[in-house]
N, C-alpha and C positions, 0 to 999 in steps of 0.2 A: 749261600745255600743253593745247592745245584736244585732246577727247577723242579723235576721230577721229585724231589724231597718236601718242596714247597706245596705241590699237590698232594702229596700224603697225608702232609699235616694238614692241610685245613680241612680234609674227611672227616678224620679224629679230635680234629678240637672245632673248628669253625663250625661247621655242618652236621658234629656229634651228634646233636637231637633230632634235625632232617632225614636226615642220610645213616651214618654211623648206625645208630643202634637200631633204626627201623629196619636196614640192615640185618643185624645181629640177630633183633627180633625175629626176624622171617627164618633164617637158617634154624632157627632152636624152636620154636613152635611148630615149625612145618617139618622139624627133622632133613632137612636138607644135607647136610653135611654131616658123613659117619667114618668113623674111623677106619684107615685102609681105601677109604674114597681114592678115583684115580679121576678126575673132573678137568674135563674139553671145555673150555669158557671158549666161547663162539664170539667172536669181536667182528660186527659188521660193516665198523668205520662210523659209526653213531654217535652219540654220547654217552647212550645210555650203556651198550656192550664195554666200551673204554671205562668208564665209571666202573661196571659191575670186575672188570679187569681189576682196577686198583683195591677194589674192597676184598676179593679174591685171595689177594698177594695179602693184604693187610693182617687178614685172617688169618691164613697160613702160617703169617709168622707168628701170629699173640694169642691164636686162638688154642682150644682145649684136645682140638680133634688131629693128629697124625695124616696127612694125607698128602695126594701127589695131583698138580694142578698143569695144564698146560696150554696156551694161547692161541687160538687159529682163526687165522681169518679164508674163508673161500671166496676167492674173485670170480662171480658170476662172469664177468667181462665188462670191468672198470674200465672206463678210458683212463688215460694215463697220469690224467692231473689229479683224476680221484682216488688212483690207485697210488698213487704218492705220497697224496694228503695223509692215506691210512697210514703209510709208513715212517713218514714222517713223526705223523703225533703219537706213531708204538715207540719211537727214539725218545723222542721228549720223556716222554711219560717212563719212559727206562722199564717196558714190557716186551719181553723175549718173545717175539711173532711170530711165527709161521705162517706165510700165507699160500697157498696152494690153487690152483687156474681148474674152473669146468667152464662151459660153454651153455650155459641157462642162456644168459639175455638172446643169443644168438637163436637158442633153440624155440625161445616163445615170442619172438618180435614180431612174430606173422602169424599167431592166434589169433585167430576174430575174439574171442567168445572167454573171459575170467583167465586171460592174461595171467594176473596179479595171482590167484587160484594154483595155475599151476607152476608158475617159478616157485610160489611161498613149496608147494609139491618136494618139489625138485629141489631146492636149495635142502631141504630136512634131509630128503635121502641121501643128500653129499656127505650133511654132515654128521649123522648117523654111521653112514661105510667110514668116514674119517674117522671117527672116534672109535669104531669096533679097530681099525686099522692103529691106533697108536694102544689099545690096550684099554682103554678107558671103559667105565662101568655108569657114568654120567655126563648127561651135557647142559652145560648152564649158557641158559638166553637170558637179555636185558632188558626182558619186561617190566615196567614197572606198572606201580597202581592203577594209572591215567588207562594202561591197555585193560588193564583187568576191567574198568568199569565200564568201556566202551563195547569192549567185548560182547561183555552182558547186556548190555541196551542193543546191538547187533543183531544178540542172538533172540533175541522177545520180539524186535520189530519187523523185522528182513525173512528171521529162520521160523517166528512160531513157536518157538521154546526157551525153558528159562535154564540157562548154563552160564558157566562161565571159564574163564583160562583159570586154570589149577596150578597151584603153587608147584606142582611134582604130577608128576605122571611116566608110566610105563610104555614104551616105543611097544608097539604093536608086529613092527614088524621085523624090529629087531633085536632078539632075546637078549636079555641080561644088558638093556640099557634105559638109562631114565634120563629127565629131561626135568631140571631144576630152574627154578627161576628167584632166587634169592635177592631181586630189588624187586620184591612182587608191593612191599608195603613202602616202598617209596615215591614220593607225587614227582612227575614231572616237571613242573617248578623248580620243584628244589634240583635235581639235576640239574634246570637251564642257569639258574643261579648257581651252581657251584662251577658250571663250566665257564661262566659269564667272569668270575671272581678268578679265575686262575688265565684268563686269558684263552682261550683253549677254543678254537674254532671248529669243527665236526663236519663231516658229510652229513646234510639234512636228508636227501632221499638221490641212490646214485641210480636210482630203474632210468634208461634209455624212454621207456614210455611216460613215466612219471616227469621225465625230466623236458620232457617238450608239452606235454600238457597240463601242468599241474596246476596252472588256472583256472584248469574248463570246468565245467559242472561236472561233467561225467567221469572225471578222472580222481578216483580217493574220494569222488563225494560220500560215501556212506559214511565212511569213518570218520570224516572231515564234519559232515553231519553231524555227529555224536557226540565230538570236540564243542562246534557250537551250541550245541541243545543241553549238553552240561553247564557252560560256563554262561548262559544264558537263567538256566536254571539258580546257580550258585548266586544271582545278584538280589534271587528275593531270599534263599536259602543256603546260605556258604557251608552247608555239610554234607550238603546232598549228594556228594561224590559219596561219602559216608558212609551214609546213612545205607547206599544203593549197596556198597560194600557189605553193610554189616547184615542187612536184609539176606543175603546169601550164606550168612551163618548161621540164620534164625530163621530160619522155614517153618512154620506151623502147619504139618503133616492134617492137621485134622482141617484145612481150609484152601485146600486145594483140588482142584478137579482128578486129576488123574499125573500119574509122574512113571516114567521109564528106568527100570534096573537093569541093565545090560540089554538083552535081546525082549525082556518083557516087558508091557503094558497092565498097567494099574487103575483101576479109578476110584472113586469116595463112594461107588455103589458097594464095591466090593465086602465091606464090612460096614456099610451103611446100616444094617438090621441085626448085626451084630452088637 
C-alpha cells in the first residue's frame, strides 16, 4: 500500500475516536461545511494544517456536503530545507499544493516591539487576498483544541477578558469570507500521536525569530506559559483542559460583572432592580 493510503487509513480506523469524528463532530455542530462551499485549507508545514489537509480530502469524498476544496501554502520566506520539508511531506501525503512567496519574515525581522503580532497581521491578509483570488468563500486553519484553551487563559491573563478562538467567524475585512477551523475539538496529543504512528516528521516552528531563540524566556513565553500551567494543572485534575472548554459554553449571564456585544458595554447593575 502506497504510503499516502496508509495515512488515510489510520485517520479512519486507527485514530477514528481521536481524530476522525471529533472531526466530523466540529464540522456538523459548528456548521462548518455547506453545500456549494469553495474552502482554502491553509497548510503551514505543521502537523496540525497537514492533518486538517487529509481530513479535508477525506470528507470530500464520503461526506454528505458537495463542495470544492483547495491546498495552499504561503512561504513567508522559508529557508530552503523548510521550504522542502513542506513539499516534500505534500508528495508523500499525495496533497495537490500550491505554494505561493510574500516577504513577511523579511518585512518584520527589525520590529523591536510584537514581532509575532504582526507577521500573525500580515500572514491573514495574504491569505484572505489568496482566497478571494482563487474564488473561495472560506478558509480553514489547523487549530486545534490545545489553541482554543490557551487562547482563552491568554486572553483573561494578559488581555483582561474572557474570549476565546471561535470555531467559524466572518473576516471583517474581507466581504463574503469566513475562516473555519474544523480540528477545533481535537487535542494535540492526539495529532502528535497520529503523526508519531505514520512516521511523519513536521516543521515545529519555521519563524527566523522563533528559530534562534526559542529557548529564551522571552521568546513564545506566554503561550508556552499556558502549555505549562495546563499540563501542570491536568496532574491533580486530567479534565481541566475540559472543563475550561466547556465553561465557555455554559456562561451563567446572571453571575457575571459586566460582558461586551459588539461596540457595547453591559454590567449586572443594568437590570440589577429589575
Amino acid at each position: 500500500m502506497e504510503k499516502y493510503k496508509e495515512i488515510e487509513k489510520s485517520i479512519i480506523k486507527k485514530f477514528r475516536k481521536d481524530i476522525w469524528a471529533k472531526f466530523v463532530k466540529a464540522v456538523i455542530e459548528y456548521k462548518l461545511i455547506e453545500e456549494n462551499d469553495k474552502i482554502m485549507v491553509c497548510i503551514s508545514g505543521g502537523k496540525d494544517s497537514f492533518l486538517l489537509a487529509k481530513c479535508m480530502e477525506e470528507i470530500k469524498r464520503h461526506g454528505k456536503f458537495d463542495f470544492e476544496v483547495c491546498y495552499v501554502c504561503m512561504n513567508p520566506g522559508y529557508n530552503e530545507k523548510n521550504k522542502e520539508l513542506i513539499l516534500s511531506n505534500a508528495k508523500t501525503m499525495n496533497i495537490d499544493l500550491e505554494m505561493f512567496d510574500s516577504d513577511i519574515f523579511d518585512i518584520v525581522k527589525d520590529v523591536d516591539r510584537s514581532p509575532c503580532y504582526l507577521c500573525a497581521r500580515m500572514r491573514r491578509g495574504c491569505l484572505y487576498a489568496k482566497a478571494k483570488e482563487l474564488g473561495c468563500n472560506k478558509i480553514a486553519l489547523g487549530h486545534h483544541f490545545d489553541d482554543v484553551i490557551e487562547t482563552t487563559l491568554l486572553s483573561m491573563f494578559y488581555g483582561a477578558e474572557l474570549k476565546t478562538m471561535m470555531p467559524k467567524l466572518h473576516s471583517e475585512n474581507f466581504e463574503g469570507l469566513e475562516l473555519i477551523r474544523p480540528l477545533y475539538l481535537v487535542k494535540e496529543d492526539d495529532v502528535k500521536a497520529w503523526a508519531k504512528y505514520n512516521g511523519l516528521t513536521f516543521l515545529n516552528c519555521a519563524c527566523r525569530f522563533t528559530e534562534e531563540n526559542y529557548e529564551k524566556d522571552e521568546t513564545n513565553s506566554k503561550r508556552l506559559s499556558m502549555k505549562r500551567l495546563i499540563s501542570n494543572l491536568k496532574k491533580d485534575n486530567p479534565n481541566i483542559d475540559y472543563n475550561i472548554f466547556k465553561a465557555l459554553d455554559n456562561i451563567n449571564m446572571n453571575c457575571v460583572l459586566g460582558w461586551k456585544n459588539d461596540k457595547e458595554k453591559h454590567s449586572f447593575l443594568d437590570e440589577y432592580e429589575k
